[in-house]
N, C-alpha and C positions, 0 to 999 in steps of 0.2 A: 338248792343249797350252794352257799360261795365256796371255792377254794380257799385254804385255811394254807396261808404260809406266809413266811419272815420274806424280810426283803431280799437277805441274798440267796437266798434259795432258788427264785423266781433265774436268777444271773448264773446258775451251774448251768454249766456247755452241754449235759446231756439232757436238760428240759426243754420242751416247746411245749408253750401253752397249749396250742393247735393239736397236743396229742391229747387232750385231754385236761381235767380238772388237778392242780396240782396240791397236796395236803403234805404237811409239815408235820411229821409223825409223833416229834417231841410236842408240839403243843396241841395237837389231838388226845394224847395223855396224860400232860398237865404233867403234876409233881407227883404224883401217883405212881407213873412209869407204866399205868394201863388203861385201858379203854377198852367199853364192852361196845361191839357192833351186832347193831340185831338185822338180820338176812332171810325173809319168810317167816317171823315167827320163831326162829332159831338164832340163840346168843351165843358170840365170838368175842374172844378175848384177846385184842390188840397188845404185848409186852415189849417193851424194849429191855433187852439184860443187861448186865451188869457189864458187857463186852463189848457193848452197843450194837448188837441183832437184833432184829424185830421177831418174831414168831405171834404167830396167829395160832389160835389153840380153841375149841369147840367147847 
């Protein structure tokens, strides 16, 4: 699977590629504001709030 992010995202001083794959959490969840990630057979629900936090929730 690609990394999934905007262009300036890639340009934030605290990313290196070389750490790893980088994902852009707003377009992981589209206009929904969630996404469900499935880990063994067990679903996670990716949210962003209304405060702009992310929470991961089982």
């Amino acid at each position: 699977m690609n990394a999934i992010t905007r262009s300036e995202t890639l340009h934030h001083p605290a990313l290196r590629e070389s750490d790893g794959p980088i994902y852009d959490a707003r377009l992981l969840v589209g206009d929904n504001a969630t996404a469900r990630i499935v880990l063994d057979g067990k679903v996670y629900v990716l949210r962003i709030t209304k405060a702009g936090k992310l929470i991961l929730t089982k």
